[in-house]
MDTraj code that builds the backbone (N, CA, C; nanometers):
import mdtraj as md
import numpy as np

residues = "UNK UNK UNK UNK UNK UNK UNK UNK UNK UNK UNK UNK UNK UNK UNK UNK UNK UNK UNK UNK UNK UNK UNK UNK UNK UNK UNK UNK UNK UNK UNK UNK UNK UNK UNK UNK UNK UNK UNK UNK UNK UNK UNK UNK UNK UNK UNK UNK UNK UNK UNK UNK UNK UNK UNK UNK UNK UNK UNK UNK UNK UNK UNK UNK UNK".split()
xyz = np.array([
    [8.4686, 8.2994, 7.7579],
    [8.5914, 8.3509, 7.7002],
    [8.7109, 8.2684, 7.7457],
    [8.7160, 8.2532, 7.9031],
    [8.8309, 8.1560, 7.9121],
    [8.8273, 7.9938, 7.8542],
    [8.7458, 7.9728, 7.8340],
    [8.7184, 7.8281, 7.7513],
    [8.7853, 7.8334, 7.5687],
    [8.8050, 7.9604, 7.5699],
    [8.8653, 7.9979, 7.4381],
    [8.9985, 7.9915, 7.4252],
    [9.0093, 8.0701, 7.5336],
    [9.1544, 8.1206, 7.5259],
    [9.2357, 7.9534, 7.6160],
    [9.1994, 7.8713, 7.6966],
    [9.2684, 7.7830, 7.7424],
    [9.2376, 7.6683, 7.6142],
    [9.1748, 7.6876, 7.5504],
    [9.1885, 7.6064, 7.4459],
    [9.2757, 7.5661, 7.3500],
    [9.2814, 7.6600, 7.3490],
    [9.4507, 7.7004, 7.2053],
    [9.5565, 7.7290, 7.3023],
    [9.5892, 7.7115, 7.4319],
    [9.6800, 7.6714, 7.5040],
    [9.7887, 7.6088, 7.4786],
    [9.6993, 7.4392, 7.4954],
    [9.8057, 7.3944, 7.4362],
    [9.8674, 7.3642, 7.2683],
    [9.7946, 7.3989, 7.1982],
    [9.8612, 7.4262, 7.0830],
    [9.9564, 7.5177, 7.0504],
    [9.9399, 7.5743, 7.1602],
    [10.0490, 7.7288, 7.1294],
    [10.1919, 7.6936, 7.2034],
    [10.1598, 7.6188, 7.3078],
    [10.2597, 7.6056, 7.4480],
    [10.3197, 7.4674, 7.4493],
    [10.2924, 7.3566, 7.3288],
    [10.3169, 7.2625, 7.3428],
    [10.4947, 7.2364, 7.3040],
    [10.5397, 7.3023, 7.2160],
    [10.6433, 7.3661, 7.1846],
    [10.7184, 7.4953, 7.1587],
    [10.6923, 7.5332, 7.2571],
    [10.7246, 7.6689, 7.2826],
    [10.8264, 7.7046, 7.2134],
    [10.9689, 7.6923, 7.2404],
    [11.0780, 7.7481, 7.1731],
    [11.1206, 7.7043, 7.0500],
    [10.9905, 7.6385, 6.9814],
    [11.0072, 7.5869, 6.8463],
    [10.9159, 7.7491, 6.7985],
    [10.8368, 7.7809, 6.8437],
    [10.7523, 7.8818, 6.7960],
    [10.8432, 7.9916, 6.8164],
    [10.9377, 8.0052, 6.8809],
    [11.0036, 8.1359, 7.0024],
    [10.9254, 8.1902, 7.0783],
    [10.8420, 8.0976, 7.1775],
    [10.7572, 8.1649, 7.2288],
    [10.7356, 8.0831, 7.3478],
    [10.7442, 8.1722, 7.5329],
    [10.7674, 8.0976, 7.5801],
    [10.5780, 8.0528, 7.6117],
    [10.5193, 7.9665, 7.7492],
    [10.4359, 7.9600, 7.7451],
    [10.3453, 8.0542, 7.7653],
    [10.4332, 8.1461, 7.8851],
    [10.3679, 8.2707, 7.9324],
    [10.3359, 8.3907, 7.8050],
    [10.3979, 8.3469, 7.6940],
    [10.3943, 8.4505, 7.5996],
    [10.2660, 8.4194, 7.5057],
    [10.2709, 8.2800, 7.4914],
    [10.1939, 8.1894, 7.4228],
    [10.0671, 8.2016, 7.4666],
    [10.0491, 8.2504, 7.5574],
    [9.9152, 8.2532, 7.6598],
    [9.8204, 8.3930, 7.6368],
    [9.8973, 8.5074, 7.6229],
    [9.8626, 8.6169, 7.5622],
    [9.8569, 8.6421, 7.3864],
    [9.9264, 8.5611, 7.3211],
    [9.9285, 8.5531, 7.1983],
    [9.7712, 8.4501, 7.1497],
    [9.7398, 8.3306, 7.2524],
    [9.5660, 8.2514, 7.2585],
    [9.4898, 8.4052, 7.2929],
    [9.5329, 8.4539, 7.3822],
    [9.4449, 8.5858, 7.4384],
    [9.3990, 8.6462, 7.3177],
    [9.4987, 8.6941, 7.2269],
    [9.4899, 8.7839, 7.1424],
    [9.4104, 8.7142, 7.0019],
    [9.4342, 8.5874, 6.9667],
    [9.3900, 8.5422, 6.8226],
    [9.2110, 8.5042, 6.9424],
    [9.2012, 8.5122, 7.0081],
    [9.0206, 8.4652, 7.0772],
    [8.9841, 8.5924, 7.0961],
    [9.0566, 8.7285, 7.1202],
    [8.9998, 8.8430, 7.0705],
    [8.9954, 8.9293, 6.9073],
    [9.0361, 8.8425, 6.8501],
    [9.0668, 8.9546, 6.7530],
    [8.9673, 8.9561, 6.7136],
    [8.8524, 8.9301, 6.6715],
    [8.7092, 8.9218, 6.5953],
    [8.6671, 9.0477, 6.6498],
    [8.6793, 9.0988, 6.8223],
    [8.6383, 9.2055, 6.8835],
    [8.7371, 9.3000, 6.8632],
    [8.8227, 9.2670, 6.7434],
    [8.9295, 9.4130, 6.7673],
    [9.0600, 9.4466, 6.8336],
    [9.0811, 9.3156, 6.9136],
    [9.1830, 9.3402, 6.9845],
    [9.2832, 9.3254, 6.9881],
    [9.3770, 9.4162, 6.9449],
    [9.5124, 9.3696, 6.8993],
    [9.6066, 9.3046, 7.0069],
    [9.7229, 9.2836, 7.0033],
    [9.8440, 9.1820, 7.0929],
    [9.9081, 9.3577, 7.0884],
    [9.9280, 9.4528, 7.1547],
    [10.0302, 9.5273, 7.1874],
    [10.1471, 9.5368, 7.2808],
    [10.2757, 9.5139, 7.2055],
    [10.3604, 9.5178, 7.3107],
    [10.4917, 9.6042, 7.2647],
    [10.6025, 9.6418, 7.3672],
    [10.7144, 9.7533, 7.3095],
    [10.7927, 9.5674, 7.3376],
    [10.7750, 9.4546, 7.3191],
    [10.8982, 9.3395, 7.3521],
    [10.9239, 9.3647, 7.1579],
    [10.9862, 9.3434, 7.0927],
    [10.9996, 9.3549, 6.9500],
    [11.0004, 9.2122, 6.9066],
    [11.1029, 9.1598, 6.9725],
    [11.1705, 9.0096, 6.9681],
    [11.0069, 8.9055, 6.9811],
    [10.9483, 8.9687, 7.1113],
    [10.8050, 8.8654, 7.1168],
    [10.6989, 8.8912, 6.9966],
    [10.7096, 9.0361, 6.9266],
    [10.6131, 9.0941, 6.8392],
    [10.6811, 8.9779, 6.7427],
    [10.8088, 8.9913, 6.6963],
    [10.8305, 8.9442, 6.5976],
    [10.7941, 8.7733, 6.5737],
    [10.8011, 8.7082, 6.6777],
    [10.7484, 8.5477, 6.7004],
    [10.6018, 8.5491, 6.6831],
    [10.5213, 8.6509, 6.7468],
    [10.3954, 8.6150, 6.7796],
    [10.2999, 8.6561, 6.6221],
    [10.3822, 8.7573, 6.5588],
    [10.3857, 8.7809, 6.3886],
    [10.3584, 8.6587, 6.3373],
    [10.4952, 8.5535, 6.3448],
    [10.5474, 8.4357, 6.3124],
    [10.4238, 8.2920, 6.3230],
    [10.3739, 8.3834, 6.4427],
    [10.2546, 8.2687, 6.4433],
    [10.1541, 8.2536, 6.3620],
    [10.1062, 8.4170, 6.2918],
    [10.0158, 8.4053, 6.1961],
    [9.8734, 8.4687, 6.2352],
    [9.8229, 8.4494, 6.3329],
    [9.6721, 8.4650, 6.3070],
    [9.5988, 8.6081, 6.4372],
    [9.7388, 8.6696, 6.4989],
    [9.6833, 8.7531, 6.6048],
    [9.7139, 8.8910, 6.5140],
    [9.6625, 8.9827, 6.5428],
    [9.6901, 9.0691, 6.4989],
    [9.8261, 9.1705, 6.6318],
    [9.9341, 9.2447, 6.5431],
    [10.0323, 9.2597, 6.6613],
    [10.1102, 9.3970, 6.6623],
    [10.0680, 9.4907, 6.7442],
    [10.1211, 9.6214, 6.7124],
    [10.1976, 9.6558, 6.8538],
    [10.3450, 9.6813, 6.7610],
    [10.4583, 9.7521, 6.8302],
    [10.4555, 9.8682, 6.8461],
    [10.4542, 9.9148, 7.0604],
    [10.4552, 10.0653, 7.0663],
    [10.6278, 10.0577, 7.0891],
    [10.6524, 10.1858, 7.0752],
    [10.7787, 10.2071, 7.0301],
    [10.8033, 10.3052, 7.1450],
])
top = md.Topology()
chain = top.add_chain()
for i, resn in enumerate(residues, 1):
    res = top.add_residue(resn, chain, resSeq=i)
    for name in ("N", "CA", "C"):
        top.add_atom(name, md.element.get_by_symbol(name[0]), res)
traj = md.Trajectory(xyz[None], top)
């Protein structure tokens, strides 16, 4: 699993604030698109990070409120 998720690392982190996303965010957003096949959504109450990590396309991303 970590061979997954450090994979898409740097694709995610290589330009971070071009994505709005810093690396540390970018890192859970790889987390989330190498789980989603198992279901696992990106949940967070940040709105601003929901809304970038949306932006990215391929994680799935639910805002608790």
């Amino acid at each position: 699993m970590s061979e997954l998720v450090l994979g898409e690392l740097p694709r995610l982190a290589t330009r971070p604030s071009r994505r709005n996303l810093s690396a540390y965010h970018a890192a859970y957003v790889a987390l989330a698109e190498a789980l989603r096949d198992g279901g696992a959504p990106l949940l967070t109450a940040d709105a601003r990070f929901a809304r970038a990590a949306r932006a990215h396309g391929r994680a799935e991303v639910l805002l608790a409120r």
